[in-house]
PATI-384069 format. One record per residue: x, y, z of N, C-alpha, C in turn; residue number from 1. Coordinates in Angstrom, 3 decimals, padded with zeros to 6 digits. Each point is the difference from the previous one (the first is absolute). Layout:
BEGIN
LOPA       n.X       n.Y       n.Z      ca.X      ca.Y      ca.Z       c.X       c.Y       c.Z  num
LOPA         X         Y         Z         X         Y         Z         X         Y         Z  NUM
...
//
This chain:
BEGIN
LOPA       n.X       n.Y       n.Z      ca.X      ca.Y      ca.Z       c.X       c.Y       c.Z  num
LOPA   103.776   114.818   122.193   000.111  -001.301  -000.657   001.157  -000.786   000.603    1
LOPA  -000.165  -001.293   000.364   000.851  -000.793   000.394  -000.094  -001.126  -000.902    2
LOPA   001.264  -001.176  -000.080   000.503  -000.793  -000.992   000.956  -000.686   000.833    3
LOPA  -000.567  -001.710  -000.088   000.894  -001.051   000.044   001.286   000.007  -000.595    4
LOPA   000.864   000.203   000.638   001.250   000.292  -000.494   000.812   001.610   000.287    5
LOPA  -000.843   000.657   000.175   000.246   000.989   000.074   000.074   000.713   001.476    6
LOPA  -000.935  -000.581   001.014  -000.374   000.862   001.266   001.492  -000.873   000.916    7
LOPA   000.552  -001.054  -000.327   000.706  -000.295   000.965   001.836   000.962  -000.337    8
LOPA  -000.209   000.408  -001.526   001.185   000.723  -000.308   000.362   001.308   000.592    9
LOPA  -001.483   000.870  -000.539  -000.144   001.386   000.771  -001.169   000.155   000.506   10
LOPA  -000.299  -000.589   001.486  -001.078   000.073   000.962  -000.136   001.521  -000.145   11
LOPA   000.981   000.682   000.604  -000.031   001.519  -000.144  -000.382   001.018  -000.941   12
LOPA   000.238  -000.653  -001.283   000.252   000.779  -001.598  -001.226   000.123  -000.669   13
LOPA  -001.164   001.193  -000.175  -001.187  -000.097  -000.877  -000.261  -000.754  -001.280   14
LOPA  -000.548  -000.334   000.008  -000.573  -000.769  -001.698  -000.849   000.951  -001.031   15
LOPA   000.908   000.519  -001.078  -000.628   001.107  -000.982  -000.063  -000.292  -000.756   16
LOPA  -001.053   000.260  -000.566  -000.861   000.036  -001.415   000.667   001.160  -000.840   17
LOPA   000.182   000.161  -001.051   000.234   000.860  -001.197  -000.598   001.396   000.468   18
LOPA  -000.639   000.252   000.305  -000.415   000.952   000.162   000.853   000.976   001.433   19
LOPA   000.471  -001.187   000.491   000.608   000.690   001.321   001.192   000.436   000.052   20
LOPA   000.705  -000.620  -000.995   001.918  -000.008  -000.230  -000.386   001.427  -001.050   21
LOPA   001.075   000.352   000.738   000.601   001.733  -000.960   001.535   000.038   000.854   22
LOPA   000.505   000.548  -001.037   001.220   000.391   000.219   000.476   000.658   001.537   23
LOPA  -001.112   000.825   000.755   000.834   000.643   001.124  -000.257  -001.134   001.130   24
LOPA  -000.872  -001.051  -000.443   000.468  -001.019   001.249   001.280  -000.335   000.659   25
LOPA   000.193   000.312   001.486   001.420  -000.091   000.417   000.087  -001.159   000.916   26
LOPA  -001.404  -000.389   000.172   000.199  -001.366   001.022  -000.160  -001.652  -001.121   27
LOPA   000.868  -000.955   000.730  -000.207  -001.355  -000.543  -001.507   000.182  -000.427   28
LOPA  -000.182  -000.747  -001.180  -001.077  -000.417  -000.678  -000.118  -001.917  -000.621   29
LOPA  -001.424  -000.219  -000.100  -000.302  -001.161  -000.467  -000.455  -000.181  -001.245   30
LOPA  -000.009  -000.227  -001.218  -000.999   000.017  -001.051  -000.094  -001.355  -000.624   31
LOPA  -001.163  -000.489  -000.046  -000.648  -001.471  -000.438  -000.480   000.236  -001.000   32
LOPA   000.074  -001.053  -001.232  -001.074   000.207  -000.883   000.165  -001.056  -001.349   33
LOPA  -001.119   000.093  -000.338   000.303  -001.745  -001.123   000.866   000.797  -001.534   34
LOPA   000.602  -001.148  -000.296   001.331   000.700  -000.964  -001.317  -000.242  -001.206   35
LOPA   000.168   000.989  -000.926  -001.088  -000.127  -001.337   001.236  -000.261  -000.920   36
LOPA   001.311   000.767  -000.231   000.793  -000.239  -000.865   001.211   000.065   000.192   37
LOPA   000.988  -001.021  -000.437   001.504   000.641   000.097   000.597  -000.477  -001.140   38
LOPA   000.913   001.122  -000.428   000.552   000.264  -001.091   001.321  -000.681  -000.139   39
LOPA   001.033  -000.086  -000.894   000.564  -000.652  -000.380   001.003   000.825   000.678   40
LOPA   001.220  -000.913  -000.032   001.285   000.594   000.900   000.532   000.810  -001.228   41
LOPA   000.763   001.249   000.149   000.851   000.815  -000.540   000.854   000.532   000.161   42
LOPA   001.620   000.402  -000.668   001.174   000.473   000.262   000.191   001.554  -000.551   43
LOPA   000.879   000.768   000.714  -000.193   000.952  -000.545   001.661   000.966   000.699   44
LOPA  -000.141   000.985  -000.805   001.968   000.442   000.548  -000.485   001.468   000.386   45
LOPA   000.587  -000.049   000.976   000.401   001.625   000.458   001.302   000.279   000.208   46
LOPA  -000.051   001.407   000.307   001.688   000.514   000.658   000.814  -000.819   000.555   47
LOPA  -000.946  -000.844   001.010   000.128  -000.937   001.239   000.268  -001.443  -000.495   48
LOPA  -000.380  -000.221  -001.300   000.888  -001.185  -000.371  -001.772  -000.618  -000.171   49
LOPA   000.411  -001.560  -000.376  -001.532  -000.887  -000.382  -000.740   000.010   001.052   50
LOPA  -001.605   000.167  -000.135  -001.058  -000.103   000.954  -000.770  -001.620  -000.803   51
LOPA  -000.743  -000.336   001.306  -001.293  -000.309  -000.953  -001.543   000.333   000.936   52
LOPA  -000.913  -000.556  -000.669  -001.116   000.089   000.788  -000.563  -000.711  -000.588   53
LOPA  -002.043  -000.179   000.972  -001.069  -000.606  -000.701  -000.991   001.006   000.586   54
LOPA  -001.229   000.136  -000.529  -001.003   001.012   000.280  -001.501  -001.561   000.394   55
LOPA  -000.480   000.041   001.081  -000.783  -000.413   000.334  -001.383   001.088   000.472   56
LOPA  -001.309  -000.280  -000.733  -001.079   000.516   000.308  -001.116  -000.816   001.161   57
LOPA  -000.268   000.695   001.282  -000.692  -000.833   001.089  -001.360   000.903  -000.110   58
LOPA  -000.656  -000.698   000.352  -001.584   000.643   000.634  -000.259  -000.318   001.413   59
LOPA  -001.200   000.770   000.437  -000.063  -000.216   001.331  -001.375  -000.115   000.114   60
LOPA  -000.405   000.054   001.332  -001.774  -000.567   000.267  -001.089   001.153  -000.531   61
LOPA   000.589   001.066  -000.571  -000.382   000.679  -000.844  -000.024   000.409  -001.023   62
LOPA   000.377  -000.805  -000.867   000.485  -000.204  -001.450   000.716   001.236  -000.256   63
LOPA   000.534   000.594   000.700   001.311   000.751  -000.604   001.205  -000.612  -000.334   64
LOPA   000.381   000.672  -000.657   001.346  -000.992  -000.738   001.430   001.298   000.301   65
LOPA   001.152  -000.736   000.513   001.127   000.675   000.054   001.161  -000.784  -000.883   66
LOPA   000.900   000.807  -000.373   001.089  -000.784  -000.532   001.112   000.030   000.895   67
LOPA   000.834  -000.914   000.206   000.851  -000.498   000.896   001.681  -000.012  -001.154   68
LOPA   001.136   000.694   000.185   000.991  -000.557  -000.424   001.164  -000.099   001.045   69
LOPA   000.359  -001.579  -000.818   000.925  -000.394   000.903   001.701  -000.066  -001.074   70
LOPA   001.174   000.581   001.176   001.086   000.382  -000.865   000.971  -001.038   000.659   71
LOPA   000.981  -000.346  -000.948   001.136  -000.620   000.289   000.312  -001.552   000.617   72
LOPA   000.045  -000.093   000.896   000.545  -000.788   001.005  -001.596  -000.861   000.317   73
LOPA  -001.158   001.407   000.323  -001.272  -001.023   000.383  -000.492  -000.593  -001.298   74
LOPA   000.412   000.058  -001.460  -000.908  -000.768  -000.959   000.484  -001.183   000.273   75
LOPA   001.035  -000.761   000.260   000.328  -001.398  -000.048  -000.619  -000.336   001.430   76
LOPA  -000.236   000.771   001.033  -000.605  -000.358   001.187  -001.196  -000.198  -000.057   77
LOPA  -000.677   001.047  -000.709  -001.252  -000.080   000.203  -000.974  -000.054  -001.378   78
LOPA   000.378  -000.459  -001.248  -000.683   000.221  -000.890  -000.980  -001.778  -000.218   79
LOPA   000.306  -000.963   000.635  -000.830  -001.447   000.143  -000.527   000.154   000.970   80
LOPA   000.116   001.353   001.150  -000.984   000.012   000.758  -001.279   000.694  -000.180   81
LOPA  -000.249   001.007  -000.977  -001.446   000.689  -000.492  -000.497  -001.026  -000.896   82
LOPA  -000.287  -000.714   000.334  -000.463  -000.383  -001.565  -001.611  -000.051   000.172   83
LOPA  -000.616   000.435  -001.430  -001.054   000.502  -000.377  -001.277  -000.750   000.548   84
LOPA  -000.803   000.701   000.995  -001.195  -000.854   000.171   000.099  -000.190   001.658   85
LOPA   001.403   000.252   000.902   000.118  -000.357   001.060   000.064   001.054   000.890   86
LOPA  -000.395   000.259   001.469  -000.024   000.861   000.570   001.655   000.517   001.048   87
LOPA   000.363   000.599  -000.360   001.108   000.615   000.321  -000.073   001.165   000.759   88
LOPA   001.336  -000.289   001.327   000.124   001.685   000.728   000.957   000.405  -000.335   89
LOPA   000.141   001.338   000.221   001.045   000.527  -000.211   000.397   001.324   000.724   90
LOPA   001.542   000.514   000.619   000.098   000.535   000.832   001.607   000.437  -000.117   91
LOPA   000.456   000.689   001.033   001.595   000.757  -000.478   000.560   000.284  -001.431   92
LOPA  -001.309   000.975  -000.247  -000.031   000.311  -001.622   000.057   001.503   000.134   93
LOPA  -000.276   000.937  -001.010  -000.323   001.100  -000.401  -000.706   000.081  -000.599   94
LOPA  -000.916   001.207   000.652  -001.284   000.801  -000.922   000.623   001.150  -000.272   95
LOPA  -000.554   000.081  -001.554   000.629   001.247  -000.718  -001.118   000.350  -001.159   96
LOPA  -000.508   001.327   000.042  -000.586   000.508  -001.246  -000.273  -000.670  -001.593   97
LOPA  -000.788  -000.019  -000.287   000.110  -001.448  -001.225   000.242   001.149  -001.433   98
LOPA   000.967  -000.682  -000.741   000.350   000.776  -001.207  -001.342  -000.135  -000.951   99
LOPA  -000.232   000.907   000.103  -001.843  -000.196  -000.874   000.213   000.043  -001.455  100
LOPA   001.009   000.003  -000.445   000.801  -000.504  -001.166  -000.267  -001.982  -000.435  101
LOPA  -000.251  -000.355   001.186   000.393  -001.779  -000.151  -001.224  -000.279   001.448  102
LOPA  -000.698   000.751   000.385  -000.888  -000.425   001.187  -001.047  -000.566  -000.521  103
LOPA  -000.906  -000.917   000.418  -001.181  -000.296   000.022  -000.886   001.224   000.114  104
LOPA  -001.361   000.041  -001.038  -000.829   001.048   000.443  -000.417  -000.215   001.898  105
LOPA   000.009   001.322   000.620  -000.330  -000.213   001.083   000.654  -000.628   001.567  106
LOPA   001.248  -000.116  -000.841   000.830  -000.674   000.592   001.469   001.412   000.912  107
LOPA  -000.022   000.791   000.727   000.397   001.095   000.153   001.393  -000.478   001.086  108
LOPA   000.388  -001.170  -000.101   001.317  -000.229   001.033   000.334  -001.362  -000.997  109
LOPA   001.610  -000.007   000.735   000.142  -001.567  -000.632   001.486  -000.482   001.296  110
LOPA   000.203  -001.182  -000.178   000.826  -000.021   001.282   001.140  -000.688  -001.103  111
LOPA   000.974  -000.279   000.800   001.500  -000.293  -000.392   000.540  -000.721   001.348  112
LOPA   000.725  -001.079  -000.281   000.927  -001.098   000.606   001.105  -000.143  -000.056  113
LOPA   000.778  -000.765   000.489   001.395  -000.567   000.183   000.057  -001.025   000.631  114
LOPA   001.340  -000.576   000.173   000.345  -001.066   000.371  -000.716  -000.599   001.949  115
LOPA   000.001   001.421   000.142   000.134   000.027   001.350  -001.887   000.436   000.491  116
LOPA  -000.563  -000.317  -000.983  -001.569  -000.297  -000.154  -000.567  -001.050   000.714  117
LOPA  -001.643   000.239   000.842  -000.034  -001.390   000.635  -001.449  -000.429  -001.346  118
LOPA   000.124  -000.257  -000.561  -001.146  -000.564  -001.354  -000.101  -002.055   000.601  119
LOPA  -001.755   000.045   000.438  -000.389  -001.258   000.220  -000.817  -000.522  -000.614  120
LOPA  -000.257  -001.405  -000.269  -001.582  -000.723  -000.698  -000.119  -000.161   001.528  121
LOPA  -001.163   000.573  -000.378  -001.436  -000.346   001.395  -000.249  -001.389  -000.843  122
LOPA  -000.798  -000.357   001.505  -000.997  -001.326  -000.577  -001.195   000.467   001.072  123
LOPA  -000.553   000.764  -000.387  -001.090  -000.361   001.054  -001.460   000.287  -001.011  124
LOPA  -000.995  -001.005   000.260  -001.057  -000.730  -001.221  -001.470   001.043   000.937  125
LOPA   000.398   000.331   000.805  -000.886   000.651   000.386  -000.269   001.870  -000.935  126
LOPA   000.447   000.311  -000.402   000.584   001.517  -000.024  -000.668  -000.252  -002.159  127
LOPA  -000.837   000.567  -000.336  -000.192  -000.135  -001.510   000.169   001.639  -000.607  128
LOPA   000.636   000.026  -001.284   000.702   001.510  -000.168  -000.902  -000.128  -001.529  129
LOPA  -000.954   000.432  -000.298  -000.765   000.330  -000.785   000.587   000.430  -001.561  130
LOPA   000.113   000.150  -000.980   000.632   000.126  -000.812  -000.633   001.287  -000.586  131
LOPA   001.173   000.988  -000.314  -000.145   001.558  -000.473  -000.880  -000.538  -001.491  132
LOPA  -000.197   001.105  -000.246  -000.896   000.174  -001.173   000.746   000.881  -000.941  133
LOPA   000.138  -000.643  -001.439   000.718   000.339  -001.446  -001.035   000.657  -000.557  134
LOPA  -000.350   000.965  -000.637  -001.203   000.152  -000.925   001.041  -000.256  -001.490  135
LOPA  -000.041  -001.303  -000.373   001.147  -000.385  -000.715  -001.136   000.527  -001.687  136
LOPA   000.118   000.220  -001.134  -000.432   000.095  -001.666   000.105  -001.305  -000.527  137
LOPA  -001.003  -000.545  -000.549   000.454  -001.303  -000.623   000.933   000.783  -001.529  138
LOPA   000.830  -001.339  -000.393   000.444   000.954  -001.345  -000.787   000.539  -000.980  139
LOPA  -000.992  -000.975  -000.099  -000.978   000.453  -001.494  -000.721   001.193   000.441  140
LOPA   000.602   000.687   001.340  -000.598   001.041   000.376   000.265   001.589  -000.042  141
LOPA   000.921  -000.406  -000.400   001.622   000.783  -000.463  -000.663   001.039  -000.806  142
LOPA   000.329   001.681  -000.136   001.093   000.541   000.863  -001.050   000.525   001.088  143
LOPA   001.198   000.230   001.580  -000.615   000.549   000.668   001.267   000.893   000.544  144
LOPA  -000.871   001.085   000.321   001.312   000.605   000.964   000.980  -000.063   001.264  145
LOPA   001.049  -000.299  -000.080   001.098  -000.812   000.706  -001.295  -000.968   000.642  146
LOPA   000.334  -001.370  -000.948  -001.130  -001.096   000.723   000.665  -001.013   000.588  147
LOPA  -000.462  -000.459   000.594   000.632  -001.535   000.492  -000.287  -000.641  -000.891  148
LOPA   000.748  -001.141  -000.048  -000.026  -001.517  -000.667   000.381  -000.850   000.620  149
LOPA  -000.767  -001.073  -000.145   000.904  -001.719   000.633  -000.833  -000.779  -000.968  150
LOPA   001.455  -000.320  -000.379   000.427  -001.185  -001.049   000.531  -001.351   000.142  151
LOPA   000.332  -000.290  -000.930   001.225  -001.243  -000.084   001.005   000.190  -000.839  152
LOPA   001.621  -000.031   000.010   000.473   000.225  -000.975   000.063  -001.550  -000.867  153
LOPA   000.137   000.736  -001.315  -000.147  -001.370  -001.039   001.278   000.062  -000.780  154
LOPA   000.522   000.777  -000.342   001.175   000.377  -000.902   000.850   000.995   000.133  155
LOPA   001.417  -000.550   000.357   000.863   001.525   000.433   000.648   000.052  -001.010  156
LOPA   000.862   001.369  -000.421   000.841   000.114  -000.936   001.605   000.150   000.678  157
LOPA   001.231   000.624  -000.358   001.165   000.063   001.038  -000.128   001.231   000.305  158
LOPA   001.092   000.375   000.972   000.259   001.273   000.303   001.095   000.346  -001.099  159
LOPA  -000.534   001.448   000.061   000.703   000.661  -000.609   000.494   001.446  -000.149  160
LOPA   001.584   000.484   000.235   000.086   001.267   000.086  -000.155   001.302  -000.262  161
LOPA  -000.463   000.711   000.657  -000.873   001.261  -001.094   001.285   001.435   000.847  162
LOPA  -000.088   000.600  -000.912   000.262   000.882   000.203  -000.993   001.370   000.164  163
LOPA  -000.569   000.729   000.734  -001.018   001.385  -000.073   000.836   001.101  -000.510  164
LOPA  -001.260   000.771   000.137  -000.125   001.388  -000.799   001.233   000.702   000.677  165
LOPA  -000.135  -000.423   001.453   001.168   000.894   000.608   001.471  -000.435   000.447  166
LOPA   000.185  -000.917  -001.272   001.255  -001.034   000.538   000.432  -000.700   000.613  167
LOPA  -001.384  -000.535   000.973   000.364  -001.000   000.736  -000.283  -001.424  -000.200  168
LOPA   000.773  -000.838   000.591  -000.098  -001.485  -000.360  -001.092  -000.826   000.768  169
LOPA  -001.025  -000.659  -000.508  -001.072  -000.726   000.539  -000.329  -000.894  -000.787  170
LOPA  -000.881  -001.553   000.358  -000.258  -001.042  -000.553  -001.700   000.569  -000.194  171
LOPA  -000.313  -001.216  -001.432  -000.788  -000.350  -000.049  -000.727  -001.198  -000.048  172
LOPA  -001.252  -000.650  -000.069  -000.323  -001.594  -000.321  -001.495   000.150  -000.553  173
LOPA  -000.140  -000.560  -000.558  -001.373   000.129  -000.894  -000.594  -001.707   000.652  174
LOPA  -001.446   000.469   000.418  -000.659  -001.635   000.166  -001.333  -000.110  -000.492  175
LOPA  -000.905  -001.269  -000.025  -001.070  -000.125  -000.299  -000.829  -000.150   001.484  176
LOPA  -000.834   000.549   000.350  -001.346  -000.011   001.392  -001.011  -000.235  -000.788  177
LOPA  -000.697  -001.110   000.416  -001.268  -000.510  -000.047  -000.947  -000.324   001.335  178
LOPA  -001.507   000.341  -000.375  -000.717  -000.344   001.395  -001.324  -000.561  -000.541  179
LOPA  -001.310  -000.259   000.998  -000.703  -000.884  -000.829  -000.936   000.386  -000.278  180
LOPA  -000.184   001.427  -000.448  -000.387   000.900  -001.060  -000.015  -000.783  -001.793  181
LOPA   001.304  -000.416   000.051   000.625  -000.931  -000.763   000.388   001.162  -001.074  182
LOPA   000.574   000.649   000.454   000.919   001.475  -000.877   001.492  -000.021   000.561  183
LOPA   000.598   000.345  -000.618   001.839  -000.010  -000.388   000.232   001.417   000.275  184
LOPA   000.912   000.248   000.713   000.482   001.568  -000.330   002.034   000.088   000.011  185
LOPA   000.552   000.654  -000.398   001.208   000.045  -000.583   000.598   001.214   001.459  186
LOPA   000.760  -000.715   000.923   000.624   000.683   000.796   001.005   000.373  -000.502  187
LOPA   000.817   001.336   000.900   001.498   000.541  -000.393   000.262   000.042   001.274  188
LOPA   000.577  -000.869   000.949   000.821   000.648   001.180   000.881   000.911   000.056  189
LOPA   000.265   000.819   000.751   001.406   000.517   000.061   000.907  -000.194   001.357  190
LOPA   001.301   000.566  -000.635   000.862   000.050   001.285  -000.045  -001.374   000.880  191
LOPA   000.241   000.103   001.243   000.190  -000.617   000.830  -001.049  -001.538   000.013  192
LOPA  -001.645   000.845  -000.281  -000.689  -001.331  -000.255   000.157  -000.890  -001.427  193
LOPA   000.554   000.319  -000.961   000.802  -000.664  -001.058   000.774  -000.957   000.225  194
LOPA   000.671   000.449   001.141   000.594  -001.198   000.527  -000.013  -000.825   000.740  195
LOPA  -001.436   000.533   000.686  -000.623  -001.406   001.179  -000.410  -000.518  -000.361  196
LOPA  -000.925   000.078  -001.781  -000.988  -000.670  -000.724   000.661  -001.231  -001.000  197
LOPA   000.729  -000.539   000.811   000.767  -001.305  -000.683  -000.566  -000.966  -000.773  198
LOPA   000.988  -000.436  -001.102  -000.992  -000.816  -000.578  -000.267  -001.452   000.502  199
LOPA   000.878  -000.513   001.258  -000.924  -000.721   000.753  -000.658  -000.115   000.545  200
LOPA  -000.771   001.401   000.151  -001.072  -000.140   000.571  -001.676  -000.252  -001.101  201
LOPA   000.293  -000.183  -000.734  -001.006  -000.033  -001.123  -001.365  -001.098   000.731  202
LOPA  -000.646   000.574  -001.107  -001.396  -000.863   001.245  -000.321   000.433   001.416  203
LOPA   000.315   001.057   000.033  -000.119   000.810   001.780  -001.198   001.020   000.277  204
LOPA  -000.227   000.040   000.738  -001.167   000.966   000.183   000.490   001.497   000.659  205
LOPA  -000.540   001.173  -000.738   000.369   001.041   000.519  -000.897   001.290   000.003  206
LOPA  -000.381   000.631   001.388  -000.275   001.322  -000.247   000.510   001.322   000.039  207
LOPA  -000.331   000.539  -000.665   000.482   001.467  -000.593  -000.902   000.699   000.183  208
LOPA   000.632   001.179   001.048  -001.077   001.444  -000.161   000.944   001.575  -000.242  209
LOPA  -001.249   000.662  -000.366   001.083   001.284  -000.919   000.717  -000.042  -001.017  210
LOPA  -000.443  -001.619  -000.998   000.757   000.295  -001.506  -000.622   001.115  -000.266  211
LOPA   000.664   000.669  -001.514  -000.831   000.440  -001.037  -000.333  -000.631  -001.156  212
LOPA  -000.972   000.225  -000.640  -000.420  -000.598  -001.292   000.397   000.891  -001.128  213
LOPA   000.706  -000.742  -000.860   000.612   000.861  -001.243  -000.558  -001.022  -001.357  214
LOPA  -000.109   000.804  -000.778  -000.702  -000.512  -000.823   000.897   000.500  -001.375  215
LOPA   000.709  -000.592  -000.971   001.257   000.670  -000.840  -000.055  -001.702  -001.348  216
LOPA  -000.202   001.150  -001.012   000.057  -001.151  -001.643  -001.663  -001.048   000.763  217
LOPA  -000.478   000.045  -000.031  -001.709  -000.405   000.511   000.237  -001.301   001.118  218
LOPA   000.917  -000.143   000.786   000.443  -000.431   001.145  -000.084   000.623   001.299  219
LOPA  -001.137  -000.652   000.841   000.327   000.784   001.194   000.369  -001.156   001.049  220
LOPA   000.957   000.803   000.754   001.217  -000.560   000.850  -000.392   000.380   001.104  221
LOPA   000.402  -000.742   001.450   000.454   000.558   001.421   001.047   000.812   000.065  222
LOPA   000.695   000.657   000.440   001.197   000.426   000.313  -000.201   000.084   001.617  223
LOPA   001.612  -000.845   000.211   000.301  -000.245   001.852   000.966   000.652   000.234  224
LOPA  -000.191   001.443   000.242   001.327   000.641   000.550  -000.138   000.720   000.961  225
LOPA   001.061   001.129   000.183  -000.200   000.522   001.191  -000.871   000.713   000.575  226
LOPA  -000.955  -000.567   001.038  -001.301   000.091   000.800  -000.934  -000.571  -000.111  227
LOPA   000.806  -001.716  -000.958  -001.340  -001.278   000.413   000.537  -000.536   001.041  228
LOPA  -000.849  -000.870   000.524   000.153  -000.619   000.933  -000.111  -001.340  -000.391  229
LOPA   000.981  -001.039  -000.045  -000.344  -001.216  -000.704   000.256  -000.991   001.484  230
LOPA  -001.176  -001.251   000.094  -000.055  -001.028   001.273   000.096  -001.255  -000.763  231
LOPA   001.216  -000.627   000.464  -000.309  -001.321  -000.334  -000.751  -001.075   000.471  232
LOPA  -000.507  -000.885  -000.902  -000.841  -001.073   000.841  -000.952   000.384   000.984  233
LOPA  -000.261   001.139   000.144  -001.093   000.432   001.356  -000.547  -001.124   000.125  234
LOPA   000.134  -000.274   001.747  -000.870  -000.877   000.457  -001.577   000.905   000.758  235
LOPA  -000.510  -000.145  -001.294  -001.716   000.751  -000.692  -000.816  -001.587  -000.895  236
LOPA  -001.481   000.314   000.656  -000.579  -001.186  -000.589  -000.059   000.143  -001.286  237
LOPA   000.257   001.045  -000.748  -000.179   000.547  -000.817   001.070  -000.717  -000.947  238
LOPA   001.207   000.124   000.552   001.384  -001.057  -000.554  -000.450  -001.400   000.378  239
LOPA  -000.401  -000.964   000.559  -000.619  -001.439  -000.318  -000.774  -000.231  -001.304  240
LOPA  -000.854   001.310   000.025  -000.996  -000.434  -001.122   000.516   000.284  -000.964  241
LOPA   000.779   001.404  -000.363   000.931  -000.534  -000.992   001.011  -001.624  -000.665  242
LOPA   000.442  -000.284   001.224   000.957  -001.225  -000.497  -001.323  -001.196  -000.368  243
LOPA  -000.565  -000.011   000.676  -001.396  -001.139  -000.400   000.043   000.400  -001.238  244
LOPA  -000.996   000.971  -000.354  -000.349   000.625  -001.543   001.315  -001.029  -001.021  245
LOPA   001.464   000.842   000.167   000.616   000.016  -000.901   000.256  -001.609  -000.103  246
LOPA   000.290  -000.798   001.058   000.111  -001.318   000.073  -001.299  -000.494  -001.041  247
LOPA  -000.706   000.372  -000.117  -001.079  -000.594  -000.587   000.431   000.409  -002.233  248
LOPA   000.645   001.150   000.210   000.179   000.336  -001.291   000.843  -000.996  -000.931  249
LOPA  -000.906  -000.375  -001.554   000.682  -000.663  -000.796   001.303   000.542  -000.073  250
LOPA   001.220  -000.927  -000.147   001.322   000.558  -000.970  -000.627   000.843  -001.491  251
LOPA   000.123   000.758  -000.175   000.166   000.808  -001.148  -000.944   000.702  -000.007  252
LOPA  -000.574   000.172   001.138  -001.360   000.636  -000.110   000.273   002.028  -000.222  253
LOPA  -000.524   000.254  -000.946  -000.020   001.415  -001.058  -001.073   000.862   001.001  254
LOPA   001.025   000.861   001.030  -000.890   000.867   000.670  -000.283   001.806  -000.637  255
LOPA  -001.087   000.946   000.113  -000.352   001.144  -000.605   000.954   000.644   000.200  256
LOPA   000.749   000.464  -001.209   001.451   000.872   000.152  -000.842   001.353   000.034  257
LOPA   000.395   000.934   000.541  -000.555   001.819   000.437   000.587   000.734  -000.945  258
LOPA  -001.075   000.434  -000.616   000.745   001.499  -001.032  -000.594   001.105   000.337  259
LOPA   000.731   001.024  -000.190  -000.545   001.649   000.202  -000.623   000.274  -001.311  260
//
């Protein structure tokens, strides 16, 4: 595969598909692919003092999907350059084993960046990247086992500090997801996505795969914790027809709340 923009950088350097990047690659590599999602910027402390990052999800001409994180120095470089829907290369990165804890099903590598990353928008109108396939649950379809959903959020609640079973400190946020099923379901984020799920972002479109469905006092809930995978805004036709739909919804309009 060759790419406008790309063959005059590394004439020399292969062009790989998802399938080709694994970790014992030792020579320069190329990887292209249209951004489906990127996530919100985040801070975070180690030994080493404040980090931050953003987690961007790309596909390629084979609807595989990889996740991409970028640390430190490259989020202010490069986080207005993925943006969702556009075809992007990317290169002087690392492939590394994907924590199947936080991976995409099927998804068995994930790469990592820095400052010193070469991350580009292609423009070339020739090159069309097909869009992966969600086998997403409508809500009124609810429960399924670890199912996908894509929604809209309608109503967030705040974060708030929880303490666990085993003494450790973590947030929570409670929201409302609706889709045009025209059913309501009662999210619980946790941790880290608690706190990407801002309440300015209300009115946003989001998919989720690997909640669980809990069902507690004749309420059944999502729960988003550790080993969903949450995408913002995916640029998926699937997210247009959402915002159409909801654009069309009366103010006050009383959608099917889910009970167990």
């Amino acid at each position: 595969m060759e790419y406008d923009g790309v063959r005059g950088d590394h004439a020399e350097v292969p062009t790989c598909a998802v399938r080709d990047l694994n970790p014992d690659l030792r020579t320069p590599w190329v990887f292209v692919g249209r951004i489906l999602a990127r996530n919100p910027i985040r801070s975070f402390s180690t030994w080493r003092g404040k980090s931050r990052l953003f987690e961007v999800y790309v596909s390629d001409e084979d609807r595989a999907i990889i996740r991409a994180t970028v640390f430190n120095d490259g989020v202010d470089k490069f986080y207005e350059t993925v943006v969702p829907g556009t075809i992007c290369s990317f290169s002087a990165g690392r492939v590394k084993t994907a924590n199947s804890a936080f991976a995409l099903p099927n998804s068995p590598v994930e790469l990592s960046f820095g400052a010193d990353a070469n991350i580009v928008q292609l423009h070339d109108n020739t090159v069309v990247f097909p869009e992966p396939v969600f086998q997403h649950t409508p809500l009124n379809d609810l429960p399924a086992q670890d199912p996908t959903v894509h929604g809209v959020i309608v109503d967030i609640g705040p974060q708030r500090p929880i303490t666990t079973r085993k003494r450790t400190e973590t947030h929570k946020r409670e929201f409302l997801l609706v889709d045009d099923s025209e059913a309501e379901i009662l999210c619980t984020a946790w941790g880290q996505t608690a706190t990407e799920i801002d309440i300015a972002i209300k009115v946003h479109v989001i998919l989720v795969t690997r909640g669980q469905i809990s069902d507690y006092m004749g309420v059944r809930s999502l729960n988003i914790g550790v080993g969903s995978v949450v995408l913002h805004d995916p640029a998926l036709s699937r997210s247009a027809d959402l915002k159409t739909w909801f654009a069309a919804v009366a103010p006050g309009h009383q959608f099917t709340s889910l009970h167990g």
